[in-house]
C-alpha positions in Angstrom: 67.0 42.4 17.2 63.7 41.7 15.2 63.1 38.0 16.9 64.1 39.4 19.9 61.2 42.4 19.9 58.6 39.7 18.8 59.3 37.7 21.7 59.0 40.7 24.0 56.0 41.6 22.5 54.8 38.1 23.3 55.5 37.6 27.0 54.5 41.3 27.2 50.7 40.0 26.0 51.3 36.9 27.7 51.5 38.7 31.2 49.1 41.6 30.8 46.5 39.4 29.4 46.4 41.8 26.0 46.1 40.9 22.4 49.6 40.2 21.0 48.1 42.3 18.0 47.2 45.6 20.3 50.9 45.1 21.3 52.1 45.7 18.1 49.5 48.1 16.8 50.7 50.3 19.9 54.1 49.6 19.2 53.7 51.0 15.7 51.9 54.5 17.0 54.5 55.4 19.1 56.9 55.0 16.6 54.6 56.8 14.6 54.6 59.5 17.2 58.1 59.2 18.1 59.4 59.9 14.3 56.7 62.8 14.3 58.2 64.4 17.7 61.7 63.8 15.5 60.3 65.8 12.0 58.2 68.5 13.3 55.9 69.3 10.1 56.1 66.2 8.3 52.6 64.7 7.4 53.4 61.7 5.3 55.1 59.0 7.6 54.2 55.5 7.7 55.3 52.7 9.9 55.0 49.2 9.6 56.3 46.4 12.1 56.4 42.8 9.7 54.6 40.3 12.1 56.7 37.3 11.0 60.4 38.7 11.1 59.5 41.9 13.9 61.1 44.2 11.1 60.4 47.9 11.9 60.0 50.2 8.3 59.2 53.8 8.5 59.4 56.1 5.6 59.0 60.1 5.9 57.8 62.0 2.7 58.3 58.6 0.7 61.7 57.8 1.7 63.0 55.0 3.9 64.3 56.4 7.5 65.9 54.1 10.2 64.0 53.7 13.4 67.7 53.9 15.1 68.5 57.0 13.6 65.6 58.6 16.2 67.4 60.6 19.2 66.5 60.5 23.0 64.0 62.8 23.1 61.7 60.8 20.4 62.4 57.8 22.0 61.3 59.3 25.3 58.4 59.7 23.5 57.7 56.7 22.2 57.9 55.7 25.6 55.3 56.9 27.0 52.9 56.5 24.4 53.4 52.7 24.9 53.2 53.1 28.5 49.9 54.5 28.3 48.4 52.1 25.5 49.9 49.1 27.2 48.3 50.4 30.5 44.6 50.9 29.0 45.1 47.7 27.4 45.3 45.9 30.7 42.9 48.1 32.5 40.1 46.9 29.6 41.1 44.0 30.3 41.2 43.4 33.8 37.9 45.2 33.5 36.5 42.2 31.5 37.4 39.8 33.5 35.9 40.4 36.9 32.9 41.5 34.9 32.3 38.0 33.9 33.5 36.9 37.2 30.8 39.2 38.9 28.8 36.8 41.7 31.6 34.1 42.1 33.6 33.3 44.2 37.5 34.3 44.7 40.7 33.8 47.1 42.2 36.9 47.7 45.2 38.0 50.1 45.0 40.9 52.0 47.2 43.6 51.5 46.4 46.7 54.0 43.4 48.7 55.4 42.5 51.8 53.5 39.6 54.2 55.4 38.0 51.1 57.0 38.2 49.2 53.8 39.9 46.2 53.5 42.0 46.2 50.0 43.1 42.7 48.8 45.1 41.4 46.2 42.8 39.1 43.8 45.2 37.8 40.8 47.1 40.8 39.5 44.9 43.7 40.3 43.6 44.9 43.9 40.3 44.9 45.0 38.0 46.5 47.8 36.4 44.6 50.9 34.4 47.5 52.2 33.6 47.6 56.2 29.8 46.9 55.1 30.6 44.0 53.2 32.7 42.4 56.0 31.7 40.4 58.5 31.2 42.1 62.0 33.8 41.4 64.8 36.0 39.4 62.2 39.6 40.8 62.0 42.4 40.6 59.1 46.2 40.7 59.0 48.4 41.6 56.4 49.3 38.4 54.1 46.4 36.8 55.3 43.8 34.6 52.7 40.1 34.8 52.5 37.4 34.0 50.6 34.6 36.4 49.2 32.3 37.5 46.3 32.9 39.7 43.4 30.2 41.8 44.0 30.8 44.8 41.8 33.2 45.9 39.1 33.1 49.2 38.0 35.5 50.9 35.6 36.9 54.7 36.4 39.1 56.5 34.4 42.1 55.8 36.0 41.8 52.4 37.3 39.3 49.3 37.8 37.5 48.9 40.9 36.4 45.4 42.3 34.3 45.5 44.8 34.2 42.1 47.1 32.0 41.2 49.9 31.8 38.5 52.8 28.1 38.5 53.4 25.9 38.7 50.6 23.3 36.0 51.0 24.8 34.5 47.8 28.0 34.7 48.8 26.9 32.1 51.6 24.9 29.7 49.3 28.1 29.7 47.1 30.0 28.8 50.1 27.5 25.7 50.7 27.5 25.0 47.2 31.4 24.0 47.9 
């Protein structure tokens, strides 16, 4: 079970592009969280996950407690918690990536029009082709490639926003410069 948790861990930061050690630094709080939500009023718990073997320890008040012994409601919980992290931990870094890709150049398939916008699919996230940034008279279909500039990247709350366009004056010299 151990091995087999480190190498979800891996392919987990593998395909989100996050640090294998935020992986396991999140999966250690909701644990942490998880045997709270199981001892309501217990302050001293500790968890540790062994980063060679994938071994999970807890202890509550100073004595060992099996993570298996946790029932469906703390697990639930644990859950989520991962969810979350393991979603801010892509957003950040999604975030980082189009920042330093700001002004280049990017393939992106198109995916459906949203309020005149064009949203496209660039890598794993989506990203915006706004009507002002397109070109005028030019038309897209579903599935269809293009070309354009990162223009923008801006980071809400909830999600990461890319902002692309088709005719920024550098976006043409770029297209030269190929």
């Amino acid at each position: 079970m151990s091995q087999e948790l480190l190498r979800l861990v891996d392919g987990l930061a593998r395909d989100k592009n996050i640090d294998r050690e935020m992986v396991l630094d999140d999966l250690e709080a909701a644990t942490l969280s998880a045997i709270r939500k199981a001892n309501p009023g217990t302050e001293d718990i500790e968890v540790g996950i062994n980063r060679d073997t994938g071994d999970i320890t807890a202890t509550v008040d100073g004595r060992e407690m099996s993570v298996r012994a946790l029932g469906r409601i703390a697990a639930q919980t644990a859950k989520q918690v991962i969810i979350q992290r393991i979603r801010e931990a892509e957003r950040g870094s999604i975030y980082e990536e189009y920042l330093q890709m700001k002004g280049q150049i990017v393939t992106a398939r198109v995916a459906r029009w949203e309020g005149g916008a064009l949203v496209v699919i660039v890598g794993r996230t989506e990203a915006a082709l706004p009507r002002t940034e397109q070109i005028p008279g030019e038309s897209h279909r579903p599935d269809e490639r293009l070309r354009a500039m990162v223009l923008d990247v801006k980071e809400s709350p909830n999600q990461v926003k890319i902002i692309l366009s088709r005719t920024h004056p550098d976006f043409i010299r770029a297209l030269f410069d190929l």
